[in-house]
OpenMM code with the backbone's topology and positions (N, CA, C; nanometers):
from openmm import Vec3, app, unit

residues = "UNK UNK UNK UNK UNK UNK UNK UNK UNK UNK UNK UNK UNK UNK UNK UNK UNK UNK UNK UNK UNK UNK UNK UNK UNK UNK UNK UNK UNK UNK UNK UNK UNK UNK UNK UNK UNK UNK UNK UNK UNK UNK UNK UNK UNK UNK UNK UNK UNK UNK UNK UNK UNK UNK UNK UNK UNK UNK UNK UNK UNK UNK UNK UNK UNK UNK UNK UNK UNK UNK UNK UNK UNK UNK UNK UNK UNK UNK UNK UNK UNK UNK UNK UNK UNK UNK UNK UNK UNK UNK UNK UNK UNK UNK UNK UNK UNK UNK UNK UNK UNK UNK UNK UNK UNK UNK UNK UNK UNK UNK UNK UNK UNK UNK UNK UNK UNK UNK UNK UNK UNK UNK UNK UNK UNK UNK UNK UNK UNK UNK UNK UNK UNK UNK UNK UNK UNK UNK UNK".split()
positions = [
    Vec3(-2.8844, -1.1772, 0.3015),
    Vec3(-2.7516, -1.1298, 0.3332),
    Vec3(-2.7479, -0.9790, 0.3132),
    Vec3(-2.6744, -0.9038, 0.4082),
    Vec3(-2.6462, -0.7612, 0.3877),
    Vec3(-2.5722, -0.7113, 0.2896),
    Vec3(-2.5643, -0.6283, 0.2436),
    Vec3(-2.5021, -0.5314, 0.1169),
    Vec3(-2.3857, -0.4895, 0.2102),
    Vec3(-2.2914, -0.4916, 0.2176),
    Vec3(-2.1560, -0.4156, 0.3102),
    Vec3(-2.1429, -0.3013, 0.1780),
    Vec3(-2.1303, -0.1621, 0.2517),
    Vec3(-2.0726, -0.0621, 0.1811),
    Vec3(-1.8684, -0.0313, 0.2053),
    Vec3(-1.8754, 0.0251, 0.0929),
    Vec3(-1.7394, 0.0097, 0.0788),
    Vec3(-1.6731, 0.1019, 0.1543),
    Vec3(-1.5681, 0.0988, 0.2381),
    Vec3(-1.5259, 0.2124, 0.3333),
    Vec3(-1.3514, 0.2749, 0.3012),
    Vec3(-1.2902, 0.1611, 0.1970),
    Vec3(-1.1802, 0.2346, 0.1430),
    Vec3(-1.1720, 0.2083, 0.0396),
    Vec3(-1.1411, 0.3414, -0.0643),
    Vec3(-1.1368, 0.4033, -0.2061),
    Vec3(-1.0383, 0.2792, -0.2568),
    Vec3(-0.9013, 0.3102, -0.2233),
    Vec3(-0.8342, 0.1858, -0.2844),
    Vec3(-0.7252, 0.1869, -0.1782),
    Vec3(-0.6033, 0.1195, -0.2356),
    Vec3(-0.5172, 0.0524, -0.1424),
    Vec3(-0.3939, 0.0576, -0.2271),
    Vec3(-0.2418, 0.1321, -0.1696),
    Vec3(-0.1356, 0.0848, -0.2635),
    Vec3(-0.0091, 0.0835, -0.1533),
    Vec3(0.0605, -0.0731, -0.2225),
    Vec3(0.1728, -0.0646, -0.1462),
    Vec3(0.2664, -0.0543, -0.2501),
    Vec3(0.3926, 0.0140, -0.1708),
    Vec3(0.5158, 0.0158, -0.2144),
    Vec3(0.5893, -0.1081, -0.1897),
    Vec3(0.6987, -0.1199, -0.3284),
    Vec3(0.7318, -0.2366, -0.3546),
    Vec3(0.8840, -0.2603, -0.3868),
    Vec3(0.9455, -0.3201, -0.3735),
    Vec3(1.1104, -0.3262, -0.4273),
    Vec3(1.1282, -0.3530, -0.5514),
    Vec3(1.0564, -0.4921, -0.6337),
    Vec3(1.1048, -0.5439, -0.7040),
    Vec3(0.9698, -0.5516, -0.7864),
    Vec3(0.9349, -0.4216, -0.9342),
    Vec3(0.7790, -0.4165, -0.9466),
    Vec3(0.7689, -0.5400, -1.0097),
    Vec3(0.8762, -0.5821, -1.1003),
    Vec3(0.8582, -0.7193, -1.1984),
    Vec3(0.7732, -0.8210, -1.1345),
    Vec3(0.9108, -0.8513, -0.9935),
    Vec3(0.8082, -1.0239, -0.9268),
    Vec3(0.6846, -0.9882, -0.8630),
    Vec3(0.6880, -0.8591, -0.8005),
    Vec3(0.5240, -0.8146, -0.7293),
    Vec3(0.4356, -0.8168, -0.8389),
    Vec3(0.4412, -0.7532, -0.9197),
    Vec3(0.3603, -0.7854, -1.0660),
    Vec3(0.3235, -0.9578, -1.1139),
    Vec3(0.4130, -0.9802, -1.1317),
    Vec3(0.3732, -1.1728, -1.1655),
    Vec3(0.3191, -1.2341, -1.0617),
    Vec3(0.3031, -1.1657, -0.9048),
    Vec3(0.2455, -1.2382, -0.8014),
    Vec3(0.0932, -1.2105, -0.8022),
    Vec3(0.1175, -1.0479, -0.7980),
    Vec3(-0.0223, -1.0017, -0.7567),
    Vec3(-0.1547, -1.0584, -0.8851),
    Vec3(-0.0520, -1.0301, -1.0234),
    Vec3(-0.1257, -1.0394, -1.1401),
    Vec3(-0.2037, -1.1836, -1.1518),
    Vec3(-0.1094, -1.3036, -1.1159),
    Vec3(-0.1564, -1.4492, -1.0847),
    Vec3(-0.2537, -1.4334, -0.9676),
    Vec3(-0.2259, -1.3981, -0.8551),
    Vec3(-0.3093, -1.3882, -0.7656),
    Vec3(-0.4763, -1.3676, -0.7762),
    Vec3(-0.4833, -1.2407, -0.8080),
    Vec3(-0.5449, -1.1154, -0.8421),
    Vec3(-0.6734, -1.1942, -0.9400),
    Vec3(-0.6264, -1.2665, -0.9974),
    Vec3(-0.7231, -1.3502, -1.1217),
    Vec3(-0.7875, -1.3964, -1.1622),
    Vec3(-0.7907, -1.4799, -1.0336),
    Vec3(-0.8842, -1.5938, -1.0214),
    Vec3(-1.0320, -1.4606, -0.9228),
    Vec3(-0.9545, -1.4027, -0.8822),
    Vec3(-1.1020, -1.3042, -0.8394),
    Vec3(-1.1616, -1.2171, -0.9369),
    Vec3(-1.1022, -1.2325, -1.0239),
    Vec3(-1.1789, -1.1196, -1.1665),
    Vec3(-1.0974, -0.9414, -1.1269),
    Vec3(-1.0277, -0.9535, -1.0606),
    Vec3(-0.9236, -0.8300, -1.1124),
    Vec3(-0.8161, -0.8564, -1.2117),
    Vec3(-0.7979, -0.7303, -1.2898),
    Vec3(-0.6908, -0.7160, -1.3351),
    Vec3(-0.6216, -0.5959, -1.3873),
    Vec3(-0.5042, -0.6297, -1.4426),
    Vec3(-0.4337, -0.4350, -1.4445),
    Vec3(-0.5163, -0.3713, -1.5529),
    Vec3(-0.5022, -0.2759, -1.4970),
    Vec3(-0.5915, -0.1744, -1.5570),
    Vec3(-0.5192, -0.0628, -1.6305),
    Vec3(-0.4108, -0.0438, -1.5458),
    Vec3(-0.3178, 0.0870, -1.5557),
    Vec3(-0.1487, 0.0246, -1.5117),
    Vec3(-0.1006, 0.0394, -1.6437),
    Vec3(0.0297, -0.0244, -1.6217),
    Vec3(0.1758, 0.1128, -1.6649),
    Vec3(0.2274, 0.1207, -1.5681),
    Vec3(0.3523, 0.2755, -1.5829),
    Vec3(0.4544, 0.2122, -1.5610),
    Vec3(0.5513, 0.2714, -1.5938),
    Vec3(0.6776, 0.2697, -1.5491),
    Vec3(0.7337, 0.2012, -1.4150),
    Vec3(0.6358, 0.2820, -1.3377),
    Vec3(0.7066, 0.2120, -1.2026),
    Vec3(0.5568, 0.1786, -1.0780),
    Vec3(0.4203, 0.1562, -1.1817),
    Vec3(0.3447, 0.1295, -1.1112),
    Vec3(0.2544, 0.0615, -1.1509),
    Vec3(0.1288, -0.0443, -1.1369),
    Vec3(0.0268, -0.1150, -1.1819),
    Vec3(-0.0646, -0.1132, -1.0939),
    Vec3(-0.2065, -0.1338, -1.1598),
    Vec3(-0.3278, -0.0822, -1.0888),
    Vec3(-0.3826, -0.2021, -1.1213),
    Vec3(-0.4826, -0.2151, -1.0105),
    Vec3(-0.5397, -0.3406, -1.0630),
    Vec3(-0.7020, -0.3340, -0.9994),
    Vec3(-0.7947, -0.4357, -1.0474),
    Vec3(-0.9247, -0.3582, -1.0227),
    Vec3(-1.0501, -0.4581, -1.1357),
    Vec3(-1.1294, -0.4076, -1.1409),
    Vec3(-1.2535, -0.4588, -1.2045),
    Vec3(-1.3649, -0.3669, -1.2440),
    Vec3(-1.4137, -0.3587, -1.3504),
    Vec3(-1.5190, -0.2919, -1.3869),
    Vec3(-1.4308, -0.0974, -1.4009),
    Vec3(-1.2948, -0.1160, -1.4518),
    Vec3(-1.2265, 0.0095, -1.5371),
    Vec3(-1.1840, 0.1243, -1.3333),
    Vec3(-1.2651, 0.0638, -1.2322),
    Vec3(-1.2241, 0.0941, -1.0837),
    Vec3(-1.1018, 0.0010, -1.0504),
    Vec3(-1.0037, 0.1141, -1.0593),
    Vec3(-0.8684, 0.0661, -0.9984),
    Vec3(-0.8508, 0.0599, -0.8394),
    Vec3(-0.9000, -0.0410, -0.7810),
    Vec3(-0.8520, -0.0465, -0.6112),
    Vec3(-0.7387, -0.0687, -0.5291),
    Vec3(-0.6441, -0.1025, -0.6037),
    Vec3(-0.5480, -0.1743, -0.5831),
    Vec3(-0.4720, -0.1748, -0.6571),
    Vec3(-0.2968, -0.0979, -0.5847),
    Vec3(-0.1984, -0.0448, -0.6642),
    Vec3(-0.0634, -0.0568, -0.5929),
    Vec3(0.0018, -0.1464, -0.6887),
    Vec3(0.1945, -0.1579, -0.6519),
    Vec3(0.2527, -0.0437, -0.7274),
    Vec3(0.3561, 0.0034, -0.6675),
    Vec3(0.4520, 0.0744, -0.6764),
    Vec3(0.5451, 0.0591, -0.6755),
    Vec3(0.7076, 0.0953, -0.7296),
    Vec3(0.8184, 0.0578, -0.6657),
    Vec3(0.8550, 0.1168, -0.6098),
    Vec3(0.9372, 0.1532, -0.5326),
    Vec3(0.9795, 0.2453, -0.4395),
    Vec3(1.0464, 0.2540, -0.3442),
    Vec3(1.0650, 0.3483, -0.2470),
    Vec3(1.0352, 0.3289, -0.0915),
    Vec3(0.9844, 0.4532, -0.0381),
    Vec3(0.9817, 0.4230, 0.1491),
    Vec3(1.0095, 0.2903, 0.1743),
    Vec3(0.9320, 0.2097, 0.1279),
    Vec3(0.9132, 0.0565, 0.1723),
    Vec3(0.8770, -0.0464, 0.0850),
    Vec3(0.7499, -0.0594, 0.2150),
    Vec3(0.6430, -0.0936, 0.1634),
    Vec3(0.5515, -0.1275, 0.2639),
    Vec3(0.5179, -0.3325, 0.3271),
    Vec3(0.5703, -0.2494, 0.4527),
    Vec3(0.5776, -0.4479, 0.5126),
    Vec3(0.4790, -0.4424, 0.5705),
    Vec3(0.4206, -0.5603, 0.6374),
    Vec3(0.3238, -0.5738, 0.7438),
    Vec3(0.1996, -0.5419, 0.7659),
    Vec3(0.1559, -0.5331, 0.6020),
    Vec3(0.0235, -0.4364, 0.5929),
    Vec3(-0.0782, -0.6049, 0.6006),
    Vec3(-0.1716, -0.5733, 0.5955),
    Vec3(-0.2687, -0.6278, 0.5618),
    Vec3(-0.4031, -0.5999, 0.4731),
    Vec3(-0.4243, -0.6617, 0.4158),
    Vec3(-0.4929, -0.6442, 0.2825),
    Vec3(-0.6155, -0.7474, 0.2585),
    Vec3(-0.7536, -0.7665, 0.2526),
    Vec3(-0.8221, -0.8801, 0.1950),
    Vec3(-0.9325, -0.8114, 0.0705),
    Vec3(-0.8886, -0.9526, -0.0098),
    Vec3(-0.9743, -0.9017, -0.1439),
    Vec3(-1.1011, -1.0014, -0.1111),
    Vec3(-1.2123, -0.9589, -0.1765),
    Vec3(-1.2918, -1.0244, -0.1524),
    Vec3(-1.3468, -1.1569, -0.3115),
    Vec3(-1.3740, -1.2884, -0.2707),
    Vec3(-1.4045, -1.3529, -0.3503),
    Vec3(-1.5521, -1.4032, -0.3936),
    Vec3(-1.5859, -1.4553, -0.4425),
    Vec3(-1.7413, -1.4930, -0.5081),
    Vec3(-1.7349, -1.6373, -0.4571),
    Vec3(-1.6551, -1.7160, -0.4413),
    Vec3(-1.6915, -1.8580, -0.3736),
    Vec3(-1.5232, -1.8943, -0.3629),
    Vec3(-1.5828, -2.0520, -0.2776),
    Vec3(-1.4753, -2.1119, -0.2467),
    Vec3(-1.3341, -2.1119, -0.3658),
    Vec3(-1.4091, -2.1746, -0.4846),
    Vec3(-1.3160, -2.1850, -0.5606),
    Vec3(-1.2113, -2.0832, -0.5697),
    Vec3(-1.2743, -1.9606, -0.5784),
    Vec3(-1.1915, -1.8248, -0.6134),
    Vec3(-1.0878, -1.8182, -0.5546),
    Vec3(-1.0984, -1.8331, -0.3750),
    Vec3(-1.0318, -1.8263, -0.2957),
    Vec3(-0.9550, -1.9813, -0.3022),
    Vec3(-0.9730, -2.0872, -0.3034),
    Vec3(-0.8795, -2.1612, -0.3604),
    Vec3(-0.7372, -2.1226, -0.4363),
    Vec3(-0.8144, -2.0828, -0.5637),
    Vec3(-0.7229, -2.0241, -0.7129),
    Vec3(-0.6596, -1.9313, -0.6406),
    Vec3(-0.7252, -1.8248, -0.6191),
    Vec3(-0.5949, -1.7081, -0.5594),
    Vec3(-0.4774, -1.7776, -0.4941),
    Vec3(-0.5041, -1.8951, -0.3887),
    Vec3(-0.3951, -1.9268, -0.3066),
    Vec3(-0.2918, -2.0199, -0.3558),
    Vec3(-0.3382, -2.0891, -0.4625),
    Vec3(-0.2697, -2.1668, -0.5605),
    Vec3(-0.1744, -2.0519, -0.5856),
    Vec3(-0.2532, -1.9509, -0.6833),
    Vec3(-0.1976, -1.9068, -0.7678),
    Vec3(-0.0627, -1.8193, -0.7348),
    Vec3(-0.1214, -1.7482, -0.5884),
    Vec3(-0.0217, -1.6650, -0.5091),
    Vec3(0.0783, -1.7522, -0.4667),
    Vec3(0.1009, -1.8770, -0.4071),
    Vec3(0.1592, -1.9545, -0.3499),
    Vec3(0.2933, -1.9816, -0.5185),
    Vec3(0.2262, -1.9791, -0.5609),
    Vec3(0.3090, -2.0245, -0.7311),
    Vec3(0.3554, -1.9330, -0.7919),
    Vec3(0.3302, -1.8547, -0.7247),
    Vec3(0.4236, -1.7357, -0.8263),
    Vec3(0.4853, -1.6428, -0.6765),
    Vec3(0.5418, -1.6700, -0.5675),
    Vec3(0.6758, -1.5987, -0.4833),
    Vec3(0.5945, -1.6396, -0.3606),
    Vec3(0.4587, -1.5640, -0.3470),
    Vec3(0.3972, -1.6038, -0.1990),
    Vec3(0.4350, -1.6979, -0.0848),
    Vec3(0.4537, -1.6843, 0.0279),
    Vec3(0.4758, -1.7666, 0.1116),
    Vec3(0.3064, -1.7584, 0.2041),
    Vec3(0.3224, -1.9649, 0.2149),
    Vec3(0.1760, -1.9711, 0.2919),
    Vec3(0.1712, -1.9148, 0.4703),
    Vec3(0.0455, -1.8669, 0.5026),
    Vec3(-0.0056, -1.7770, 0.6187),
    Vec3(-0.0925, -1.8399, 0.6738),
    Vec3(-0.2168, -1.8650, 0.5803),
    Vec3(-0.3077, -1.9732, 0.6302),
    Vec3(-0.3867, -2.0325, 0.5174),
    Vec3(-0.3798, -2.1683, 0.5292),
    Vec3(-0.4125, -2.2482, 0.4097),
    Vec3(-0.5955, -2.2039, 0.3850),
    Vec3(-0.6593, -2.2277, 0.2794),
    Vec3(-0.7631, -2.2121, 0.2492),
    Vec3(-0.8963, -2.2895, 0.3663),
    Vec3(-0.9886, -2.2292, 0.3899),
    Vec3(-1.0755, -2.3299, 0.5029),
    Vec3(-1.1601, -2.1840, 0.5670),
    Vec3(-1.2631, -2.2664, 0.6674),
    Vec3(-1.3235, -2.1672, 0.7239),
    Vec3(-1.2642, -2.1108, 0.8670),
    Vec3(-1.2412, -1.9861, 0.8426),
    Vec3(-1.1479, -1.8977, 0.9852),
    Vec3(-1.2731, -1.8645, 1.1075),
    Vec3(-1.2929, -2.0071, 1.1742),
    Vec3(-1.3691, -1.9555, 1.3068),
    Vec3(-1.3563, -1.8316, 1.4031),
    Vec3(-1.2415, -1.8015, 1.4443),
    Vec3(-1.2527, -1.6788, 1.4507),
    Vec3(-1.3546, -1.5742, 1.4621),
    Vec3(-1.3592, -1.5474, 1.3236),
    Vec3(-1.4403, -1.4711, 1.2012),
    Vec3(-1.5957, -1.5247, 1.2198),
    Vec3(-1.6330, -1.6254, 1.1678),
    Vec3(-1.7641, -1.6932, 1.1755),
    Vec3(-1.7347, -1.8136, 1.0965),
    Vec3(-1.8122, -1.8959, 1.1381),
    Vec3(-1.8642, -1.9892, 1.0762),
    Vec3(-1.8747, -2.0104, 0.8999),
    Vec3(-1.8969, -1.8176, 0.8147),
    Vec3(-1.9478, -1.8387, 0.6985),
    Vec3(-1.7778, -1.7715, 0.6450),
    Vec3(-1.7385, -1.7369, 0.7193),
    Vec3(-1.5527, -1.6529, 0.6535),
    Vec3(-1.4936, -1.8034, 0.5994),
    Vec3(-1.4838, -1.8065, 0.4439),
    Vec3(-1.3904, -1.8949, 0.4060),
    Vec3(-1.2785, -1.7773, 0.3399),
    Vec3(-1.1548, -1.8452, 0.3696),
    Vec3(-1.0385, -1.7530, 0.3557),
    Vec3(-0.9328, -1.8318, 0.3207),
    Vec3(-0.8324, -1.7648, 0.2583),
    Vec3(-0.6811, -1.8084, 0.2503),
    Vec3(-0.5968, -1.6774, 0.2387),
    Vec3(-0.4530, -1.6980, 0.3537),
    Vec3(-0.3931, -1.5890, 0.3746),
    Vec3(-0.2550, -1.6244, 0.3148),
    Vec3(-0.2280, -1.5631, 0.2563),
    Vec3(-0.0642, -1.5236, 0.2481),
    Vec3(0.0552, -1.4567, 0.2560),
    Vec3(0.1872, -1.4504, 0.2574),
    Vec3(0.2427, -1.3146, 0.2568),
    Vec3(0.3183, -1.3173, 0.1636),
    Vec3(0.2653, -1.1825, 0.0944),
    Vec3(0.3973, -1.1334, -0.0353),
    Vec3(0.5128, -1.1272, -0.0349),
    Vec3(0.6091, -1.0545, -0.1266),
    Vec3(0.7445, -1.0712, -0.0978),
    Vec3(0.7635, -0.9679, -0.0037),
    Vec3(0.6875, -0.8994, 0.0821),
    Vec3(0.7613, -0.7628, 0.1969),
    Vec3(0.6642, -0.8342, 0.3044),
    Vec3(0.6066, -0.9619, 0.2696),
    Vec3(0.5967, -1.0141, 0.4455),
    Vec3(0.4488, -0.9331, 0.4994),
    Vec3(0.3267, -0.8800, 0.3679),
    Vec3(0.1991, -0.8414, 0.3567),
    Vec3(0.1109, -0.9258, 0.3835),
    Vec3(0.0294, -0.9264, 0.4898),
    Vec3(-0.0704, -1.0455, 0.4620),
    Vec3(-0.1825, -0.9776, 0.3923),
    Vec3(-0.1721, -1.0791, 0.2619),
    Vec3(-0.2558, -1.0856, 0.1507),
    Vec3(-0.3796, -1.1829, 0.1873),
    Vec3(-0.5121, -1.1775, 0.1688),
    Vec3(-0.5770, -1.2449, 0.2208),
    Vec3(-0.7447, -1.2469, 0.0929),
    Vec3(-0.8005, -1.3696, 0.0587),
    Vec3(-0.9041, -1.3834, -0.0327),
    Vec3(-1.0321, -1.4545, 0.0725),
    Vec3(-1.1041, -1.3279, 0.0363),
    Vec3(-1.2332, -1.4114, 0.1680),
    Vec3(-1.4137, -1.4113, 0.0711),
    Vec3(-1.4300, -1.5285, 0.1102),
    Vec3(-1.5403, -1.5442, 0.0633),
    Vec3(-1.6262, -1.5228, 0.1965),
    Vec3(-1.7552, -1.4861, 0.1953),
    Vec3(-1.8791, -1.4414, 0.2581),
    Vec3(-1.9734, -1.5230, 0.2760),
    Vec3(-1.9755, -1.6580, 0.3031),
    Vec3(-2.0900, -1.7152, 0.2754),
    Vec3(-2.2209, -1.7078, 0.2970),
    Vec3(-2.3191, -1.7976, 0.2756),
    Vec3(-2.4293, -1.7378, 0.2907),
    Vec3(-2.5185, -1.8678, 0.4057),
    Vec3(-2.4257, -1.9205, 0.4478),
    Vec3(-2.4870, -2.0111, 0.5379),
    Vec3(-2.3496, -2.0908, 0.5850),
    Vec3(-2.3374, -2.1178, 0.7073),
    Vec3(-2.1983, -2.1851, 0.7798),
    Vec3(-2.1389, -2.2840, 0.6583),
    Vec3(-2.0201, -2.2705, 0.6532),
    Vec3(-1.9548, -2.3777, 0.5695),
    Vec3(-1.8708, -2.5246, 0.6187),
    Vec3(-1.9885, -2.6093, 0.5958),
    Vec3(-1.9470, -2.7118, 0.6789),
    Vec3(-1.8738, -2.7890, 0.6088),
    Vec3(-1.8174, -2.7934, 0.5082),
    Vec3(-1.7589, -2.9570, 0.4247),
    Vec3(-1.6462, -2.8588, 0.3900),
    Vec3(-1.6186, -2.8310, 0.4717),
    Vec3(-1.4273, -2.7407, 0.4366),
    Vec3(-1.3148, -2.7475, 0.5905),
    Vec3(-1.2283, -2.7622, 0.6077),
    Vec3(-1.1497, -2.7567, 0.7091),
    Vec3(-1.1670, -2.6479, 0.7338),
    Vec3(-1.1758, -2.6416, 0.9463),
    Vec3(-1.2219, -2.5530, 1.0074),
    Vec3(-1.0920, -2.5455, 1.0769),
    Vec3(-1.0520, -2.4038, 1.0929),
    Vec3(-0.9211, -2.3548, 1.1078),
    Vec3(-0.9033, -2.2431, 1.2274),
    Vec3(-0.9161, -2.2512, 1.3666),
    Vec3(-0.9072, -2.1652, 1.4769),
    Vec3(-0.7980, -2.1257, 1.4614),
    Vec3(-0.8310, -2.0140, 1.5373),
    Vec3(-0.7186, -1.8818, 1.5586),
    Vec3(-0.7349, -1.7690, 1.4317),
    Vec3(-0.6039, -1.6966, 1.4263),
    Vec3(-0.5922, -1.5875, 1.3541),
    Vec3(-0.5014, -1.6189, 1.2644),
    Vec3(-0.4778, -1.6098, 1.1165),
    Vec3(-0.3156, -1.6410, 1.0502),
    Vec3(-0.2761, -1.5546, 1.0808),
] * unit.nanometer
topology = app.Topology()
chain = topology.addChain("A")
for resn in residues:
    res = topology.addResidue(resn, chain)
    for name in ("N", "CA", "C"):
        topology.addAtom(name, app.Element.getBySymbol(name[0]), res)
């Protein structure tokens, strides 16, 4: 499998309400091995290995319609994230499974935050994933 190099530093959206974006992202965020790193007044960072990639704000304007995917280490991960996002405000986008689309090895689950973000956890596999629901189209 190829090494993908990284092509953006980090990522931050603006947010209305930092409390519930915080209890979403933070549940979310978890099951992939991020977490806050840097917590302010009116902002949280979140990240792995002391690299903050990923940052809410409150503010405005408020950022809608973005799209976002974190990347996971296996199915499970991406499972948990969607549990977890789904359980704490998330509304479902596309249930967990492999996104043909994409390939054969993209296992994913999409969601949208409270500004209507598709949030998205993708695992990479390393050979087609056959014993998972196969899911055409785009969420």
């Amino acid at each position: 499998m190829s090494v993908r190099r990284v092509i953006v530093d980090h990522v931050l959206f603006v947010v209305a309400d930092l409390d519930a974006s915080r209890r979403l992202y933070t549940a979310a965020l978890a099951p992939l091995g991020y977490e806050e790193l840097y917590v302010q007044d009116d902002c949280v960072s979140y990240g792995a290995e002391d690299l903050d990639d990923f940052t809410i704000c409150q503010g405005e304007p408020l950022t809608t319609a973005a799209h976002v995917a974190f990347s996971a280490e296996g199915r499970e991960t991406v499972d948990a994230f969607f549990e977890a996002a789904v359980a704490n405000g998330a509304t479902i986008r596309g249930e967990p499974g492999v996104w043909t689309q994409y390939s054969e090895r993209y296992y994913a689950a999409f969601v949208n935050d409270l500004h209507q973000n598709n949030v998205e956890a993708v695992w990479h596999a390393p050979d087609p994933v056959i014993d998972a629901p196969h899911r055409p189209g785009v969420p």
